[in-house]
Structures are given as structure tokens and as C-alpha cells.
N, C-alpha and C positions, 0 to 999 in steps of 0.2 A: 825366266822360270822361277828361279830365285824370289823376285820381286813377286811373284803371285802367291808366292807360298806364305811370305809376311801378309802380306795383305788377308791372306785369307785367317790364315791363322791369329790376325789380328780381330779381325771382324767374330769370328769361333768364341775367343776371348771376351768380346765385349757384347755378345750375344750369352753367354754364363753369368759374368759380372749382372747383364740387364734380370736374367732369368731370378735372379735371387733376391733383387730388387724390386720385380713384381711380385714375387712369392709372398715377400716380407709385407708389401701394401695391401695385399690381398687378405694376408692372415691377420692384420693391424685393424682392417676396415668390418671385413666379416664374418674373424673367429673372436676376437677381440673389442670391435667395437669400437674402435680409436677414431678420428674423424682424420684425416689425412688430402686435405682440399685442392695443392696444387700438385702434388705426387703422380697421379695417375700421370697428369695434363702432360708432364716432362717425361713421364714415361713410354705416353704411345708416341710424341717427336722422337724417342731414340728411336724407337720401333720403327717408324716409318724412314727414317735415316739410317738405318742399319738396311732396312730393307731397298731403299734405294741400291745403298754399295752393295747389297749382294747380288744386285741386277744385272746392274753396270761390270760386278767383276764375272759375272755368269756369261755375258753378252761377251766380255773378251775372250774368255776362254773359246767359244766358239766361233769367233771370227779372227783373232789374230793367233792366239797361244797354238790352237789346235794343229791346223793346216801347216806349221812348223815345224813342229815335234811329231809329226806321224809317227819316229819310231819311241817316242817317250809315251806308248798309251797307256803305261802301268803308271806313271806317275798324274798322269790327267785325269785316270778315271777317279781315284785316290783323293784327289782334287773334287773333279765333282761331285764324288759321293758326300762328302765333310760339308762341302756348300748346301747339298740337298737337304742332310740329318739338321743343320744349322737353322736352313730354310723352314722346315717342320716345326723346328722349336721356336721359331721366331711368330711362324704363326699362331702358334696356341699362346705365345705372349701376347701377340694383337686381339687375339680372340678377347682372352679372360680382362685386357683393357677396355673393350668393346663393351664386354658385359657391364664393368664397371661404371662406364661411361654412359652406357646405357639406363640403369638404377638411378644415377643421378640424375639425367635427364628427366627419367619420369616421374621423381620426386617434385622436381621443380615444378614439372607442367604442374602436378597436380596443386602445390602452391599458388599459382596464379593463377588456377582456375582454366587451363586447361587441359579439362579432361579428356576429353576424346584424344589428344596427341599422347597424353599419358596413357590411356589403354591400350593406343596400337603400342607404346615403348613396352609396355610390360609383356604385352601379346610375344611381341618378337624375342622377349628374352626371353623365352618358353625356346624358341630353335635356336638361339645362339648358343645357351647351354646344354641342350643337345649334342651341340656337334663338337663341342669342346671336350679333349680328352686331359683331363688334369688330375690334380689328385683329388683321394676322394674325399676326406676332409672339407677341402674348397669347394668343392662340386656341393657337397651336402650344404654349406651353407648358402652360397649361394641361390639354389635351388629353396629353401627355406628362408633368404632375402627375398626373394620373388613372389612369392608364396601371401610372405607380410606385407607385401606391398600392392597386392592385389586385393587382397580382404580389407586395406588400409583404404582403397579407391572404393571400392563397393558399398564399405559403409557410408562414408563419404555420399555416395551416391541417393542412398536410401534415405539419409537422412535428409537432402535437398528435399526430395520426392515429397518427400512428410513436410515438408516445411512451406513447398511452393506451392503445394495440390491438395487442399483440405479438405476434408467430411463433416460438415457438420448436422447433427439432426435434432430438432428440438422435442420436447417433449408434447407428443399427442394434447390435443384438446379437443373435448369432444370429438365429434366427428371429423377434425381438421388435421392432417399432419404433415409437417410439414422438413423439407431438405434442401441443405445449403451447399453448392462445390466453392470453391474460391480456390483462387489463383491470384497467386503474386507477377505484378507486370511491371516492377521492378527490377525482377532476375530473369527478362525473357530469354538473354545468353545464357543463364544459368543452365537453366530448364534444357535450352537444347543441346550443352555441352552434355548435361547429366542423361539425357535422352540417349543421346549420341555413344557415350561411355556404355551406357548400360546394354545396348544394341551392342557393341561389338563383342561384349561378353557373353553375349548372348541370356542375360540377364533378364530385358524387356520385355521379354513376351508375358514372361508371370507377375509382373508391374501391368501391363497393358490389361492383360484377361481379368484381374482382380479387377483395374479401372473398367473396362465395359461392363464387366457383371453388376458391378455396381448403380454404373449408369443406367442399364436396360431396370434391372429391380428399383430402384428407386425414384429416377426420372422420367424413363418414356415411356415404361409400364403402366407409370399409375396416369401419365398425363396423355394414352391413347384411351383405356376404360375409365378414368373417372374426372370427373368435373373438377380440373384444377385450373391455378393461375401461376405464370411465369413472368419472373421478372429479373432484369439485368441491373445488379446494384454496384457502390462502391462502399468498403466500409470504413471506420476509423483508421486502419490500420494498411490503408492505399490498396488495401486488396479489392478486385474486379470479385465479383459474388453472382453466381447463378443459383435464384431461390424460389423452390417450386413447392405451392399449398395446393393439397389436393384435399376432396371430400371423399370420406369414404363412402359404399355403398351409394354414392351419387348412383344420377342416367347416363350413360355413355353420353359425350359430346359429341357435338354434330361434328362432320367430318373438317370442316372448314377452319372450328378453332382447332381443332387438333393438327390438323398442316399447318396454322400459324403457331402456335406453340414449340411443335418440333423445329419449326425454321428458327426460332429463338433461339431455341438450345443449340443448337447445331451454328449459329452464329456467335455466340459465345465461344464455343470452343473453337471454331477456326478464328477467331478472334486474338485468341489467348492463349491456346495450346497449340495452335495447328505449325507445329514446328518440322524442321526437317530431320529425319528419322537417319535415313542414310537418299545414296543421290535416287532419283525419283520416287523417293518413299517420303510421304508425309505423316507425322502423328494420323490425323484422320484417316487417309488409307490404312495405316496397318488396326488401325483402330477397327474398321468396316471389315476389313478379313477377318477379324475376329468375332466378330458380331450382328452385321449388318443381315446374313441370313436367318437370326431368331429374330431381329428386327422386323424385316418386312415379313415375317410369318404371323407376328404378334399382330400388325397394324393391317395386313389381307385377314384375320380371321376376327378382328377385334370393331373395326373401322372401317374398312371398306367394303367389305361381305353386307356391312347393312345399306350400302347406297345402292346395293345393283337394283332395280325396278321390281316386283312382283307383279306389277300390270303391264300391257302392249303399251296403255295410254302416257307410261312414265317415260316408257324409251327415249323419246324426244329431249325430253330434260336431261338423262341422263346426258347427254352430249355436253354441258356443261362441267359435268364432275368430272369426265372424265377427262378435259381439257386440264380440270384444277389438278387432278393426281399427275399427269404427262409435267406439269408446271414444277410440282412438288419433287417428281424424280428426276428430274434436267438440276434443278436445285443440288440434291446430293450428291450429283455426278460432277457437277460441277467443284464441289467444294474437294472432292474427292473420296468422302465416303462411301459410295456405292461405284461400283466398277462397273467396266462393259462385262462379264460375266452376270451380273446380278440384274435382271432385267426383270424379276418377277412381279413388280409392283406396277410396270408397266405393262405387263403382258395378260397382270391379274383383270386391268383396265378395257384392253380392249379385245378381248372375250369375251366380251360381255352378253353378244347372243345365247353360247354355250351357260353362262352365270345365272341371265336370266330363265334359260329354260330350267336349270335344273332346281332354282330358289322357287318357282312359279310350282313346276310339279311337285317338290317337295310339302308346300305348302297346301298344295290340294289333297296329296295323298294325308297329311295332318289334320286335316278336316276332316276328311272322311273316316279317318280313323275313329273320331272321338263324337261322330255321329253314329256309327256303328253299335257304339258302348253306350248308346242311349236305352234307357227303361223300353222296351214294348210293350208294356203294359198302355205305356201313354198311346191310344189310338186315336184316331180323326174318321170320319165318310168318305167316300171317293165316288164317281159317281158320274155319267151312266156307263155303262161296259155294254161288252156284245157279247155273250155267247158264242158256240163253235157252230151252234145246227140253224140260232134264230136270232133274231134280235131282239129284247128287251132291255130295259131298264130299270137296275133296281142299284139300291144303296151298299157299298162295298166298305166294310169296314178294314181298315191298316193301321200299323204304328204309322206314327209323325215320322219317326226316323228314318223310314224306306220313302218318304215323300222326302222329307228335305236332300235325303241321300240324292234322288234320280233329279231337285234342283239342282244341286251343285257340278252331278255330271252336266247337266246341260249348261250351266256357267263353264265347264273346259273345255268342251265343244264348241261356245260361243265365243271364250277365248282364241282357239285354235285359230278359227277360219279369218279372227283379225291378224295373226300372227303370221312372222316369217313362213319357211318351210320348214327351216329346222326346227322351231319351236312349233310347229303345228304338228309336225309328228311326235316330237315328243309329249307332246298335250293330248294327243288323239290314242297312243299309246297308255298314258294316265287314266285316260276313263276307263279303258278295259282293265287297266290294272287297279283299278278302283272296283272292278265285279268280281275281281279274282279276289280280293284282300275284303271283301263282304263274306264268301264263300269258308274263304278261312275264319277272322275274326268273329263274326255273329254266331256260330254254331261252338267256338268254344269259350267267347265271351258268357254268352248265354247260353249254356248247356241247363245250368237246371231248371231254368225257365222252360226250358222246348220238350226238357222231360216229363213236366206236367202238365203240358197242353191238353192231354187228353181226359185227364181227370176235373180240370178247370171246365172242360166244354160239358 
């Protein structure tokens, strides 16, 4: 019993001695500012050698000392409480070495450049000091070491960003304007350590959204509405260059270059950016969750809204666009920018019954509109009629506009009866809606025309 009592009391001893000796390296490094390189290292070996014997003497106590001494409980308990209070202080030593050891660690990664192992060291010294109860002094700086050394990563970060991931835009000429991305494919680890760092801080998404807004305004905006050229360069400075000249107020391009086009661009950047984000996330993916739905809304209302058919006789052909668009989004899914959630580019495709009917009636019902708003002054003959009681024949005079009008109905009519069923009702529905929207339109198009009809006769 004796023998336990040194031992313990020694180990008590050499757990104060350590305690004042982490104190001092602690207030040396982080109140102070002193660099102290091998210190910690031989500090947490006591730690963990200390903590061994208080194991080993814990372990005795309850297998040999105890079952001995039953009637000594007042001098055991006395014992293990000293070892307990000991135990406690010994941990908040390993703790605050931990921390330490931890700062250095993620200094270093971020020295050689890796980041990502450096953001989770900093991430986790966020709950080491947490759960450390020390003084507050040490706590505050510590906590304001962490602090520096996170804003120290992040700039770090931002300035890669800037450095790997360029803008550049030249200056307009005439009708020409034109924008450069460039990427450096000398730092592709860079890139995705800095990816990867700024994702876990959750930093990335306001890097990303800036990068796609910029992409959709400047790149695939102008290269779905205007007549541009795309090309994959390299320049003096080993950098990869994606450089797009658009015209402005061009004719929308035919659908064909523009699925070639965007497949350019989009192979550029899985080319050169399509890094890994975190595990099944790619740059592209998180890139398309952020953007890929004003994508395909831009490119269904900009570019593909004009290939649906306005005639039955197109339908036929369309079976090839629509093979090319199926081609075009197999492509994106593939690379990973469009998801199985995102299906609208294909599903804009083959709908196309519904598409064409409603581009076909809308386009009649625009006709007829702006026949409607035609002069009646301009009259034509008409010629012969019947009467109700007899028949004869005489010359009927009308505007042109209520002839061409009951033309066109009979061209929706003639449409119909080639068309589907869907589309023939919907077509057969048009023409009536085509005598309802006379009824409206002409009486108050031409109001004061019809108010002096009488005075005219």
C-alpha cells in the first residue's frame, strides 16, 4: 500500500512539474510569439507516458490492491480520487498539446500545398478548443490563432482562383465582342486542392455562382442567340484559353451550330476544370446544380422553340432534330453537368405533338389577328349568292379582309384533317376561335369606321 502511495504521488508530482511546462510553451508560442519547435513534441511523449502509468497504476488498484484491503476503503478511495483529479489535468495537457500540434500541422500542409488536409486540421481545431477547459488567456489566443490561420488559407485560396481561372474581355469592335476564360493546366492539383479547401469551408458555392453567372452571360447566352465563333487556344503563357466572338444583333443560329458550340465549351471545361469537388461531386456537377436549370430554359426558349415544325409536312424531318437534341443531352449527362433530375431538354424534344400544336395555332390565331386590323375600306366582288325566297345572281361587294380571313380558316381546317387527333382538335378548335376573336377584334379595332357607315352610304 505504501508502494502505491509513492508511485502515485509521484506520478501527481510529475503531472504539476508537466502542467507548468505546457503552460509556459503555450504562453511562449501564443501569448508571446516565441517559436519553440521541439517542446511540444517531448511534451505530449510525457503526456502519453504519464498517461500510460496512471493506467497501469489504476488497473492495479482494482485488480490486486483492492480485493486486499477491503477493510482500507478510506485510504483507496483517497487514492482514486488523486488519480482521477491527476487523470483530468492530464487530459486538458493532451488536449491544449493536441491543439498545438494540430496548428502546426496545418500550417505545414498549407506550406506544401496541401490544402484540403490543412482545412479539415483547422476545421477540427474549431472542436478541440471547444472542449478544452484552460485558462482564458490561452483559450483567447488560441482561438484568435485559428482564426489567423483560417483567413491565412482562404486568402491563399482566392488568390489561386485568380490566378488559375481568368476573365478576360477585349474591347468591342464594331459589331464584334468578344471573351476569353483561360486556365492554367500546370496547377491542375492546385486547382483541385484549392477546390477542395474552399468546399469544405463551405466557401465554394459564392466562387462557383459568380463562375456560372458569368459563364451563362457571357458564353452560352450570347453563343445560343447570336452568331458566334468558338475556339480552344493555347497562349504564350501555357495557359489552355476558351475564346468566344460573337456578333451582335446577328440571326439566331441554326440549332446544329449551337449544339456544336456548346459541346466545345463544355469540353473545355471538363477538360481543364472538371475536378473533383468532394467524393461523387465533380466541378461540372456542382457547376449544373447551380445553373443548368436557366441553361436549358435559355436554350428551350431561344433554340429549340424555333425547330418545332409549324406545318404536318415538317413533322417527318423533325425526327431528325430531335435524335440531334437526345444526342446533345446524353452528352451533358454524361460529362455530368445535367442530372437525372433535369430532363427538360429532353422531354422539351419529345412533345413535340403538344409543341407543334400549340406553335401551329398560335401562329394562325397571329394571322388572323392582323387580317382582322386590315382597312375595310379595301373591298373586292363576291359573286353569285342565293337569296332566302329565290335565286339570283348579282355582284356582292366585301372588304378583301373577311375573304382572306374565311381563306385562312379553310387552310386550318385543311391542316386539321392532315393532322394527328390531338392536333386536329386543337386546329378545329382555332378556327372557331378564330370567329370568336373577329367578333371581338373587328368591332373595336374598327369602331369608328362602323360608326359611319351610315352616313357613308
Amino acid at each position: 500500500m505504501a508502494d502505491l502511495k509513492d508511485k502515485t504521488s509521484d506520478i501527481i508530482k510529475k503531472i504539476a512539474s508537466l502542467k507548468f511546462d505546457v503552460k509556459n510553451v503555450m504562453e511562449e508560442t501564443y501569448l508571446k510569439f516565441n517559436i519553440l519547435p521541439q517542446e511540444t513534441v517531448q511534451l505530449l511523449e510525457k503526456v502519453n507516458t504519464l498517461s500510460n502509468n496512471m493506467s497501469q497504476l489504476g488497473t492495479r488498484i482494482e485488480t490486486q490492491i483492492k480485493p486486499d484491503l477491503r477493510n482500507s476503503t478510506g485510504d483507496i478511495k483517497t487514492l482514486s480520487s488523486s488519480l482521477q483529479e491527476a487523470n483530468i489535468t492530464l487530459q486538458i495537457l493532451g488536449q491544449l498539446l493536441s491543439i498545438d500540434a494540430e496548428i502546426k500541422a496545418a500550417k505545414l500542409n498549407l506550406i506544401e500545398g496541401n490544402y484540403c488536409e490543412s482545412a479539415k486540421r483547422i476545421k477540427n481545431l474549431s472542436q478541440l478548443i471547444n472542449s478544452t477547459e484552460v485558462d482564458l488567456e490561452i483559450l483567447t489566443a488560441l482561438i484568435s490563432e485559428k482564426a489567423l490561420l483560417q483567413e491565412h488559407l482562404l486568402y491563399d485560396m482566392m488568390e489561386i482562383w485568380k490566378n488559375c481561372i481568368k476573365w478576360e474581355e477585349a474591347e468591342p469592335e464594331k459589331e464584334l465582342k468578344k471573351i476569353s476564360l483561360k486556365v492554367s493546366t500546370e496547377n491542375a492539383m492546385k486547382i483541385e486542392q484549392m477546390i477542395q479547401a474552399l468546399n469544405y469551408f463551405e466557401y465554394l458555392d459564392f466562387n462557383m455562382k459568380k463562375f456560372g453567372n458569368k459563364l451563362l452571360k457571357y458564353i452560352l447566352m450570347p453563343v445560343i442567340t447570336e452568331e458566334s465563333n468558338v475556339e480552344i487556344l493555347t497562349d504564350l503563357d501555357e495557359l489552355k484559353v476558351l475564346e468566344v466572338e460573337s456578333k451582335v444583333s446577328s440571326l439566331k443560329p441554326n440549332y446544329t451550330v449551337v449544339f456544336v458550340n456548346i459541346c466545345k465549351i463544355f469540353k473545355f471545361l471538363h477538360s481543364y476544370l472538371n475536378v473533383t469537388v468532394e467524393e461523387d461531386v465533380s466541378f461540372l456537377k456542382k457547376l449544373g446544380e447551380m445553373i443548368s436549370d436557366e441553361f436549358c430554359e435559355c436554350l428551350i426558349k431561344n433554340c429549340l422553340s424555333d425547330t418545332i415544325p409549324s406545318h404536318s409536312s415538317e413533322l417527318e424531318i423533325y425526327n431528325v432534330i430531335s435524335k440531334a437534341i437526345e444526342e446533345f443531352q446524353a452528352y451533358l449527362f454524361e460529362i455530368g453537368f445535367l442530372g437525372t433530375r433535369n430532363q427538360s431538354i429532353l422531354e422539351y424534344a419529345q412533345n413535340v405533338d403538344v409543341l407543334f400544336a400549340n406553335k401551329t395555332c398560335q401562329i394562325f390565331l397571329g394571322r388572323a389577328r392582323e387580317i382582322m386590323k386590315k382597312d375595310l375600306h379595301d373591298t373586292m366582288e363576291v359573286g353569285p349568292i342565293c337569296s332566302q325566297h329565290r335565286v339570283r345572281e348579282y355582284l356582292n361587294c366585301v372588304s378583301k379582309s373577311t375573304v382572306e380571313l374565311m381563306e385562312l380558316i379553310y387552310e386550318v381546317l385543311e391542316e386539321a384533317v392532315q393532322s394527328t387527333d390531338f392536333c386536329a382538335v386543337r386546329l378545329f378548335c382555332t378556327a372557331r376561335n378564330i370567329f370568336e376573336l373577329y367578333s371581338a377584334v373587328v368591332p373595336t379595332h374598327h369602331k369608328k369606321f362602323l360608326e359611319t357607315i351610315p352616313q357613308q352610304v
